[in-house]
Backbone as ProteinMPNN parsed JSONL, in Angstrom:
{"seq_chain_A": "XXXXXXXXXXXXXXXXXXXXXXXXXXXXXXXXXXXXXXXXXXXXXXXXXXXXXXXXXXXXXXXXXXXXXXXXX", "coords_chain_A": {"N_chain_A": [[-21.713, 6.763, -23.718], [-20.961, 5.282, -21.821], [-18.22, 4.691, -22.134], [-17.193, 7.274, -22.092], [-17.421, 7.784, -19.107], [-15.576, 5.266, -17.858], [-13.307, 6.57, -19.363], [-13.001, 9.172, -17.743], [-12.681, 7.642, -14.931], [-10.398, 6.753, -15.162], [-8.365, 8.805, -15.825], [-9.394, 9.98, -13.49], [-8.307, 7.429, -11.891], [-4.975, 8.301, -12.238], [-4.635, 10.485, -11.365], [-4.906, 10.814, -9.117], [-3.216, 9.221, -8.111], [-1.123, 9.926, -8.485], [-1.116, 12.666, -7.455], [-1.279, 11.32, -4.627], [1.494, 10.167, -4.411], [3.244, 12.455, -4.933], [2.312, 13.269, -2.213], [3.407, 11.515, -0.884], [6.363, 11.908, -1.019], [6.405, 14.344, -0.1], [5.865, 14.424, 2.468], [7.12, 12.07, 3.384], [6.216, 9.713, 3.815], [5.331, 6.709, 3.88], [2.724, 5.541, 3.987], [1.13, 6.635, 2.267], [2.535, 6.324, -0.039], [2.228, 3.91, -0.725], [-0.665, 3.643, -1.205], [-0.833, 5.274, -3.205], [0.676, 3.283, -4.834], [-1.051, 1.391, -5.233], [-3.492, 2.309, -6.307], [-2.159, 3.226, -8.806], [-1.863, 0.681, -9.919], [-4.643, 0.037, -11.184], [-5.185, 1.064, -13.714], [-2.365, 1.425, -14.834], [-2.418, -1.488, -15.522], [-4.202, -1.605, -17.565], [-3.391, 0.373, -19.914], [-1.083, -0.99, -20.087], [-1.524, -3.238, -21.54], [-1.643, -1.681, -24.076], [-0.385, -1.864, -27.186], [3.208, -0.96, -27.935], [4.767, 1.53, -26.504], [3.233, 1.893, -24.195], [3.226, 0.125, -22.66], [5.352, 0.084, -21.104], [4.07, 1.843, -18.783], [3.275, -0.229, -16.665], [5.307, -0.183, -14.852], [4.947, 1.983, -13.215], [3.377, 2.107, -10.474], [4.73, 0.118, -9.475], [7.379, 1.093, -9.082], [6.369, 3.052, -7.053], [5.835, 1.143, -4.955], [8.223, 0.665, -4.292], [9.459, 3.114, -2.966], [7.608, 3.161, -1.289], [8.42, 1.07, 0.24], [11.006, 1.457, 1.236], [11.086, 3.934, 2.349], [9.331, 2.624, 4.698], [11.547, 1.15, 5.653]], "CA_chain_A": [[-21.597, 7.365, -22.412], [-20.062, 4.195, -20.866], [-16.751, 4.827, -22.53], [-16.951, 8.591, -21.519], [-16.883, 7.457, -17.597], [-14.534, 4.917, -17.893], [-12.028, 7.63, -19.459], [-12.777, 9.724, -16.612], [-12.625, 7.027, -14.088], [-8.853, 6.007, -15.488], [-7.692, 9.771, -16.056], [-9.018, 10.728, -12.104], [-7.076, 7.178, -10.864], [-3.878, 8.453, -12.573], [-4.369, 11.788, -11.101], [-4.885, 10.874, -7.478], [-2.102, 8.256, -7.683], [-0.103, 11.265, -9.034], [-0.853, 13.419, -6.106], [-0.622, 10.78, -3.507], [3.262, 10.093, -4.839], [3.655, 13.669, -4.211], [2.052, 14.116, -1.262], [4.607, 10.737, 0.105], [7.706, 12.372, -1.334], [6.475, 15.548, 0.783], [5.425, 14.196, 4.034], [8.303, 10.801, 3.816], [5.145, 8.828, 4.083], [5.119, 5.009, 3.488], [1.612, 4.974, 4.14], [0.674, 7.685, 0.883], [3.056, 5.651, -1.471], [1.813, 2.131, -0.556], [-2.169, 3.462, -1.422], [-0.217, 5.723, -4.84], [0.748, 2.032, -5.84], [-2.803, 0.76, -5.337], [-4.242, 3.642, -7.207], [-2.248, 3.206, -9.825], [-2.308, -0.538, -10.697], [-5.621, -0.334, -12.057], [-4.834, 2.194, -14.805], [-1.32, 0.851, -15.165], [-2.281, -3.097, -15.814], [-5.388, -1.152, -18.565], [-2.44, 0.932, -20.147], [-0.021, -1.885, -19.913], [-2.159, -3.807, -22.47], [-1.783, -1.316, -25.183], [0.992, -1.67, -28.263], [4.167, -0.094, -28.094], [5.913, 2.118, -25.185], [2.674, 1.786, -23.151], [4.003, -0.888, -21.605], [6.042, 1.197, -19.436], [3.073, 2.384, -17.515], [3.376, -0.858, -15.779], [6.944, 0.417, -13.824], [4.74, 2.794, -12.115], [2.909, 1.589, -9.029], [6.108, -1.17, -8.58], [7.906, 2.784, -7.944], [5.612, 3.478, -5.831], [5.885, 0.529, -3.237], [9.695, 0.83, -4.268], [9.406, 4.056, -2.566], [6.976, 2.598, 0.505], [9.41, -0.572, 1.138], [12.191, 2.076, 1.443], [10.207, 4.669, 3.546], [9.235, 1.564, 6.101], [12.468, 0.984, 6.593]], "C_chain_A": [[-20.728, 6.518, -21.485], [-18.37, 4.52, -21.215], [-16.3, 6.46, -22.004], [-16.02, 8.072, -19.922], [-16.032, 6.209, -17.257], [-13.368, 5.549, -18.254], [-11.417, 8.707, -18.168], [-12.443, 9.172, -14.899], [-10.789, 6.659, -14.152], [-8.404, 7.005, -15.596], [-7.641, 10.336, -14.102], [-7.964, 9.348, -11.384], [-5.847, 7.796, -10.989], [-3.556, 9.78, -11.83], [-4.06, 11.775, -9.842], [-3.772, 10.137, -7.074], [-1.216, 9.13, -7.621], [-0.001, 12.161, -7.16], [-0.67, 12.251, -4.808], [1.123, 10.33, -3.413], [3.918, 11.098, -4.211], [3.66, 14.002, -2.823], [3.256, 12.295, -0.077], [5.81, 11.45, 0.229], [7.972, 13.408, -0.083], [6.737, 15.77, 1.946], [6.764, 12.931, 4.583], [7.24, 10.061, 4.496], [4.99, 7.855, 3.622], [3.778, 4.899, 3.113], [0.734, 5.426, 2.296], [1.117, 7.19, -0.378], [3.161, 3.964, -1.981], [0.556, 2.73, -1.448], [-1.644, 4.311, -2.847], [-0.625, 4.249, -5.222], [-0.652, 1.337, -6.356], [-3.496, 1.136, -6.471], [-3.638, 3.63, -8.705], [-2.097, 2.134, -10.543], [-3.043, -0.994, -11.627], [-5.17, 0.067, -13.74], [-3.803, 1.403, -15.415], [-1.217, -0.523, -16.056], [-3.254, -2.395, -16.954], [-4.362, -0.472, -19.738], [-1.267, 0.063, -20.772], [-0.487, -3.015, -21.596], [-2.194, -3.315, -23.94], [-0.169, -2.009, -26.307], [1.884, -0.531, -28.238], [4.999, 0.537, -26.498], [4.509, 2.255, -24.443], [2.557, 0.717, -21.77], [4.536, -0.667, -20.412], [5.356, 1.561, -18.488], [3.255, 1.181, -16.508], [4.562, -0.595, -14.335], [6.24, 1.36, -12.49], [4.205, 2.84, -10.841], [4.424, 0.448, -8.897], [7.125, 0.293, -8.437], [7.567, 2.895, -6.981], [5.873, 2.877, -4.804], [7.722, 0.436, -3.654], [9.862, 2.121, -3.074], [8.716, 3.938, -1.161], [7.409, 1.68, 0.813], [10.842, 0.508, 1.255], [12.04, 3.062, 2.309], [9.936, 3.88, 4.949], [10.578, 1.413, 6.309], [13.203, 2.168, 6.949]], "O_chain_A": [[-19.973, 6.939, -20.609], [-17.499, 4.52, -20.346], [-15.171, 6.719, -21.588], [-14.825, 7.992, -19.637], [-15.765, 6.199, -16.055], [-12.347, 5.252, -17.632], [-10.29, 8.988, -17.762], [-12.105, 9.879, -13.95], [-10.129, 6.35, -13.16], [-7.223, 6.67, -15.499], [-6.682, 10.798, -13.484], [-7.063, 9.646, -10.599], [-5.33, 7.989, -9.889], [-2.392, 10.155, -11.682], [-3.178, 12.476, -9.347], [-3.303, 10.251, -5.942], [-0.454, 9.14, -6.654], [0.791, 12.178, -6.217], [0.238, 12.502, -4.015], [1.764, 10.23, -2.367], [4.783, 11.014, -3.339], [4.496, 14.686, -2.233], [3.597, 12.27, 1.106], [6.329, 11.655, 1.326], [8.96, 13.506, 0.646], [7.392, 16.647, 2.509], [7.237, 12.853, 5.717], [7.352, 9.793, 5.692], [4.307, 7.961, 2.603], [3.486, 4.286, 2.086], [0.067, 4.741, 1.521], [0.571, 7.366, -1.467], [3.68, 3.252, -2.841], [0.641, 2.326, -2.608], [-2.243, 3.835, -3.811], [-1.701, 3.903, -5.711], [-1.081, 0.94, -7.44], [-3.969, 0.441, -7.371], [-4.332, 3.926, -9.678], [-2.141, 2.271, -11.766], [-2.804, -1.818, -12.509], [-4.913, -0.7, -14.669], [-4.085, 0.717, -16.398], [-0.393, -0.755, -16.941], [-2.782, -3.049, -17.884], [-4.679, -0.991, -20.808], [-0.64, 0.385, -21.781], [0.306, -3.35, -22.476], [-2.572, -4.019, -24.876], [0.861, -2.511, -25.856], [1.528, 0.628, -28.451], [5.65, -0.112, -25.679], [4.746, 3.214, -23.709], [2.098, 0.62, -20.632], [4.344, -1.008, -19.245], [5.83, 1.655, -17.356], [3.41, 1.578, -15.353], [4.434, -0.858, -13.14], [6.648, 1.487, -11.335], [4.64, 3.704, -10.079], [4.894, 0.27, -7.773], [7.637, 0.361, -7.32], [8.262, 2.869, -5.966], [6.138, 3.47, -3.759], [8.328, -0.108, -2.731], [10.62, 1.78, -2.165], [9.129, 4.469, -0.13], [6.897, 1.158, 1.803], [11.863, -0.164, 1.396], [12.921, 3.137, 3.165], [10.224, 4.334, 6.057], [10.834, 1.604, 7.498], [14.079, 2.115, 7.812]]}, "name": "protein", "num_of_chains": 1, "seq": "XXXXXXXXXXXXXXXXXXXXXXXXXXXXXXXXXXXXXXXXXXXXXXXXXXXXXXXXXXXXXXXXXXXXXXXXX"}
C-alpha cells in the first residue's frame, strides 16, 4: 500500500507542476513558474536517479525557473 501512495503522490506532483507551467505560460506569471519548479524537483531529483534517458527529467524544474528568471525580468 505504501508504494501505491507514493506512486500517486509522484504522478499528482508531476501533474500539478504540469498545470502550474501552463497556467504561467497563460497568465506570463513568474510567480506560477517559480512554485512549477518547486513542484517538480521532488519527482524530478526521484526520476533523475533511474538508468538511462531518465535522467532528463532533471532539465525540468531548471525550465521552469528558466522561465520565472525571464518572466521577473
Amino acid at each position: 500500500m505504501d508504494f501505491l501512495l507514493v506512486g500517486i503522490g509522484l504522478w499528482g506532483l508531476l501533474i500539478l507542476g504540469g498545470l502550474l507551467f501552463l497556467f504561467g505560460l497563460w497568465k506570463k506569471s513568474w510567480l506560477a513558474h517559480f512554485f512549477s519548479g518547486l513542484t517538480l524537483l521532488v519527482p524530478a531529483i526521484i526520476l533523475a536517479t533511474q538508468k538511462g534517458i531518465f535522467i532528463l527529467f532533471i532539465l525540468l524544474p531548471f525550465i521552469a525557473f528558466g522561465f520565472a528568471v525571464s518572466e521577473k525580468r
